[in-house]
C-alpha positions in Angstrom: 0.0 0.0 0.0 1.9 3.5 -0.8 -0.4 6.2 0.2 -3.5 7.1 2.1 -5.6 9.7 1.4 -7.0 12.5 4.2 -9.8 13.5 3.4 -10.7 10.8 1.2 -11.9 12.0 -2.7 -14.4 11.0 -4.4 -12.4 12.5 -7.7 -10.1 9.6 -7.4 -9.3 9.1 -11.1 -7.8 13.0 -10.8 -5.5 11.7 -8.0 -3.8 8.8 -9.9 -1.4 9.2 -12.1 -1.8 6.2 -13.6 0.5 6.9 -17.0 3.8 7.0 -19.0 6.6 9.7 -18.6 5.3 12.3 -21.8 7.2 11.7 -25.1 9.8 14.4 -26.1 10.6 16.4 -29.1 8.3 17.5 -32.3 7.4 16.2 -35.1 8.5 17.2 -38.8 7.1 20.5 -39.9 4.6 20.3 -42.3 3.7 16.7 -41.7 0.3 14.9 -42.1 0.7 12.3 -39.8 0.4 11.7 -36.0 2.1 9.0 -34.1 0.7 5.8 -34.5 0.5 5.0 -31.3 -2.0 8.3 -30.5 -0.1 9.4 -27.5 0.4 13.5 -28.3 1.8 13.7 -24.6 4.1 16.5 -24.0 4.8 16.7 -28.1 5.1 19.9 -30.1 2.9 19.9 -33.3 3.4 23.4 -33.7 4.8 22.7 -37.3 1.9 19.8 -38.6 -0.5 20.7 -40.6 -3.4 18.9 -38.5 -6.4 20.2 -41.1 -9.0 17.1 -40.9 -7.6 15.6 -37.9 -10.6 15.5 -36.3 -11.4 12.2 -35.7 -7.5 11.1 -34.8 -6.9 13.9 -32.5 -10.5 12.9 -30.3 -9.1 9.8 -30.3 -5.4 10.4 -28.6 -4.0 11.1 -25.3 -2.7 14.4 -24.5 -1.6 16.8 -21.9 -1.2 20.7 -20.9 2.6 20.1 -21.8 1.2 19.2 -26.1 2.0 22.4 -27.7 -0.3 22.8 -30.5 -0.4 24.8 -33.7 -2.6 28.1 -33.9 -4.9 26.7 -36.4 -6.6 23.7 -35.0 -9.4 21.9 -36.9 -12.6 23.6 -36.2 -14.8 21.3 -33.3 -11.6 20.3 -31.5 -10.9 22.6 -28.5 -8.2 21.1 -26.1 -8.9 23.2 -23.3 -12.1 22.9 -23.1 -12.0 18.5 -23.2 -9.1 18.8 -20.4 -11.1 21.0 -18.1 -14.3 19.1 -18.3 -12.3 15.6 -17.9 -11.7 17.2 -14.5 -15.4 16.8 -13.0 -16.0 13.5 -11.9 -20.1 14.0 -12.1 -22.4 12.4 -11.5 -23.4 15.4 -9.4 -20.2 14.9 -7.0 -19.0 18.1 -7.0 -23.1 19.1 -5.5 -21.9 16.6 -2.8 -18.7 17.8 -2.0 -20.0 21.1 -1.4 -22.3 19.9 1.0 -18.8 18.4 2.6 -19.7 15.2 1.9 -16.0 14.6 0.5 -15.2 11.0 2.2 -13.7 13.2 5.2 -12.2 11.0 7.7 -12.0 7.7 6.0 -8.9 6.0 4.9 -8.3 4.7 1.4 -5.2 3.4 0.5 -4.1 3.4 -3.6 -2.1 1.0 -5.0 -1.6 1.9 -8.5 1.6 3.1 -10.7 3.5 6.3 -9.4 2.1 9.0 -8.3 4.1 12.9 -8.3 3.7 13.5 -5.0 3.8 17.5 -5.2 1.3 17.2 -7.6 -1.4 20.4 -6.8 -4.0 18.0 -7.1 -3.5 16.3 -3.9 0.2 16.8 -2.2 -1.6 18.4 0.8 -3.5 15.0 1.3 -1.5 12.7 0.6 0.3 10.3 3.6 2.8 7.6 3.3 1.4 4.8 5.2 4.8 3.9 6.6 4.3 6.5 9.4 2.0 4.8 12.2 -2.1 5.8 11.3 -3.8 7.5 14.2 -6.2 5.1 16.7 -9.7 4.9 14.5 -8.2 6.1 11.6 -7.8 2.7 9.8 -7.9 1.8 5.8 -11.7 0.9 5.2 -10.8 0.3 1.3 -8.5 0.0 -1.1 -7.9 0.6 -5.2 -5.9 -1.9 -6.8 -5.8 -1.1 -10.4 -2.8 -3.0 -11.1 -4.1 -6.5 -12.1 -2.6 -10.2 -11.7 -3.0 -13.2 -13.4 -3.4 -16.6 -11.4 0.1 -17.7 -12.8 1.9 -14.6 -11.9 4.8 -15.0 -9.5 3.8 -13.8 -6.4 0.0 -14.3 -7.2 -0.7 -16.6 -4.5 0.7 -14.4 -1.6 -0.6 -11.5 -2.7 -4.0 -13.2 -2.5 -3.5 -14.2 0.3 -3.0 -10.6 1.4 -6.3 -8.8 0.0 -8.1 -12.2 1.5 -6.6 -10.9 5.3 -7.8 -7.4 4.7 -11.4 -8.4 3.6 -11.2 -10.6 6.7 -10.4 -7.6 8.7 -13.2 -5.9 7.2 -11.1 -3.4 4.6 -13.1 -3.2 1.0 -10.3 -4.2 -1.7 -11.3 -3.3 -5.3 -8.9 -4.7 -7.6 -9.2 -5.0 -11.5 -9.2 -8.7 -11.8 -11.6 -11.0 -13.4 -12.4 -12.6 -10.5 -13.1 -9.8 -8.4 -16.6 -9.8 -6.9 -16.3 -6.6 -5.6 -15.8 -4.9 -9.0 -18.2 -7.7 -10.9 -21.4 -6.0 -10.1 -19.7 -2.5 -12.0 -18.8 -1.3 -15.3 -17.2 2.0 -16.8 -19.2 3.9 -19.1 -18.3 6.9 -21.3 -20.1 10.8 -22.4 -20.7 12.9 -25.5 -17.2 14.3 -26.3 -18.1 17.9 -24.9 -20.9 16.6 -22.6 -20.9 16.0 -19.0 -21.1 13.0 -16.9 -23.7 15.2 -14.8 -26.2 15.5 -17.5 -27.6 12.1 -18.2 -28.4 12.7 -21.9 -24.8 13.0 -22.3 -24.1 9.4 -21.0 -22.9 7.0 -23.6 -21.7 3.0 -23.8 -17.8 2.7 -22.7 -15.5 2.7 -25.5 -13.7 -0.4 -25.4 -17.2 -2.6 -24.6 -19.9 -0.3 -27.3 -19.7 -2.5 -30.2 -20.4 -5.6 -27.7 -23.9 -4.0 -27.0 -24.7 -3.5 -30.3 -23.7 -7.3 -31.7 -25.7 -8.5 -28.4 -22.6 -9.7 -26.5 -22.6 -7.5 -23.7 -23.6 -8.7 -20.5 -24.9 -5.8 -19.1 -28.2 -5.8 -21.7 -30.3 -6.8 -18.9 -29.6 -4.0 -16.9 -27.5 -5.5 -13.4 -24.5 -3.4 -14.2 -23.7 -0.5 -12.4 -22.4 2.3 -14.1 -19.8 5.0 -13.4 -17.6 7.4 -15.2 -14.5 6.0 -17.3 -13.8 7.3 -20.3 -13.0 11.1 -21.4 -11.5 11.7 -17.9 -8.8 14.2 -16.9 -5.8 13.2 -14.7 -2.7 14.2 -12.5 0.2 14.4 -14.6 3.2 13.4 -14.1 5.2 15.4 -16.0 4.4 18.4 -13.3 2.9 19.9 -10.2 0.3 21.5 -12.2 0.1 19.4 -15.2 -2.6 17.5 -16.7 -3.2 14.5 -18.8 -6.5 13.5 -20.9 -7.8 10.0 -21.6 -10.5 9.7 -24.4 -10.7 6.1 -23.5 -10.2 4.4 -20.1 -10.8 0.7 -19.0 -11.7 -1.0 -15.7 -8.5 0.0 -13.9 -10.6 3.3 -14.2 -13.6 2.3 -12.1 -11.7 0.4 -9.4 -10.4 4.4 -7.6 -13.7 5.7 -8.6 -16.3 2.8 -6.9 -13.4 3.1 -3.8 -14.2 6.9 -3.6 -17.5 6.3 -3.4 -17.4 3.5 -0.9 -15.3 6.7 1.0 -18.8 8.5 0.9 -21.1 6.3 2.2 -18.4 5.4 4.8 -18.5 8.9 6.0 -22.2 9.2 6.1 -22.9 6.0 7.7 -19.4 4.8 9.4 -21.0 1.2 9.8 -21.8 0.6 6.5 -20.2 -2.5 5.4 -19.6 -2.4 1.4 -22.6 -5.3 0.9 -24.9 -3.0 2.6 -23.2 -0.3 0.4 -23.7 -2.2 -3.0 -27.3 -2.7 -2.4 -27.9 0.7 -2.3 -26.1 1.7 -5.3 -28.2 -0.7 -6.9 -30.9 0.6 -5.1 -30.8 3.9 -6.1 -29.2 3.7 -9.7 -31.2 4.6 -12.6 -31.1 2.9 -15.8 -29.3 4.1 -19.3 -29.9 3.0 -23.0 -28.8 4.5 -25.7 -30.6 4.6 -29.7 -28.3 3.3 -32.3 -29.3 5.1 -35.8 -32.9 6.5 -34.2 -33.8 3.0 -34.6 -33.2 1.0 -32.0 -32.7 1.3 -28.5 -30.2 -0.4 -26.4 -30.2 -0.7 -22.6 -26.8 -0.6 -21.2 -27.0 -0.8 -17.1 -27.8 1.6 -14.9 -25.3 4.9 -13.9 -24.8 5.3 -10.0 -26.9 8.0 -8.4 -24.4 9.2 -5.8 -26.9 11.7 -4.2 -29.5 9.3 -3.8 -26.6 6.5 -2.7 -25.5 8.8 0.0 -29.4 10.1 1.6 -30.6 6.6 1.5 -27.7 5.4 4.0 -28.0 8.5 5.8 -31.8 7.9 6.2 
């Protein structure tokens, strides 16, 4: 475990700094191509030409250290996707003004290196080597690095989240077998829509074409839905930097279902995270989407977080 949060945030994804170092350098003035791998991190395209880009330039990663060229293609504003990538909806930020925040609950993040100084959270952020407080325990953790059964070390580490579930400490962890992440699912928006406006909600990018073939399993509506895709993070590459995702995946939901967990911890400090998942399911509300203003295809149901939170405090 490296770190433990204080006060706990429900913007969890914004914490992590869950990616690469930034590529280096630009690219040759005047070209028409971007990298193939679609990772514009940190790169200067002052000198491309990007005229018709649209599509490739929704689709790649990239960061308040990407210099771009004056004349972008018209639809595409960067600022404007990395701010909104910064609200983690849902109506959260409503809740954290009420100071429901996950105040007082320990989470602890095991994930891929965070920049401590980051402005983001450095004022939060404690290394869990120091001795926690009496009644200040971990009540969950995010694991979004996965394992494989095979993996060396697979069995102990097991082992490990198996004691802490014993001891009554919530692990999420992205692994197939998971049941605490099997009942969730991470969906996606409108490019410049919100995550707090429900007509803005679309299928996740990685799983979309699996509703639409029939070979999604959340058709029947079990799955509980929160934000994954289009999201804005922590950068590494400095204490105020920033990094956007068009596309996420499940390591994604694991900080993001934690951080909630951290709410309804705070509101009802008894709440185990059964009694928890009931209520989400409870409370969500259930999404579909029209594919060509035909036909309409149910998708789950996105998390409520207000309603999650009064019905535990009721």
């Amino acid at each position: 475990m490296k770190a433990k949060f204080r006060p706990a945030l429900c913007l969890l994804l914004v914490l992590l700094a869950g990616c690469a170092p930034p590529p280096a350098g630009g690219l040759e003035a005047g070209s028409r191509e971007l990298p193939s791998s679609g990772d514009l991190r940190g790169a200067d395209l002052r000198g491309l030409d990007l005229t018709g880009m649209e599509e490739a330039l929704f689709s790649a990663d990239f960061d308040t250290c990407t210099r771009w060229p004056e004349d972008l293609p018209g639809g595409f504003d960067p600022a404007a996707l990395l701010e909104e990538g910064k609200n983690p909806g849902l109506g959260l930020r409503a809740l954290h003004q009420r100071g429901i925040t996950g105040k007082g609950v320990g989470i602890a993040i095991i994930d891929q290196t965070l920049l401590t100084e980051h402005q983001e959270y450095a004022d939060r952020l404690t290394a869990l080597n120091e001795t926690l407080p009496e009644g200040e325990r971990i009540r969950v953790i995010s694991m979004s690095v996965g394992w494989m059964p095979e993996d060396r070390g697979a069995a102990e580490l097991e082992a490990a989240v198996a004691r802490a579930r014993a001891a009554g400490v919530a692990v999420v962890c992205v692994n197939s077998r998971d049941p605490l992440l099997e009942p969730w699912m991470g969906m996606g928006r409108r490019r410049y829509g919100s995550y707090d406006n429900r007509a803005d909600l679309r299928p996740g990018a990685f799983w979309e074409e699996l509703l639409y073939s029939g070979e999604f399993r959340g058709t029947d509506g079990p799955l509980l839905l929160v934000p994954m895709d289009r999201r804005t993070t922590a950068s590494p590459a400095g204490e105020d930097a920033y990094t956007c995702f068009p596309e996420g995946g499940m390591s994604w939901v694991c900080p993001y279902v934690a951080g909630l967990y951290a709410l309804a911890c705070q509101v009802r400090p008894e709440v185990t995270y059964e009694e928890f998942l009931d209520a989400a399911q409870a409370t969500a509300r259930p999404v579909s989407v029209w594919k060509d203003e035909k036909t309409e295809y149910p998708y789950g149901k996105a998390v409520d977080p207000a309603a999650l939170v009064e019905a535990l405090a009721a």
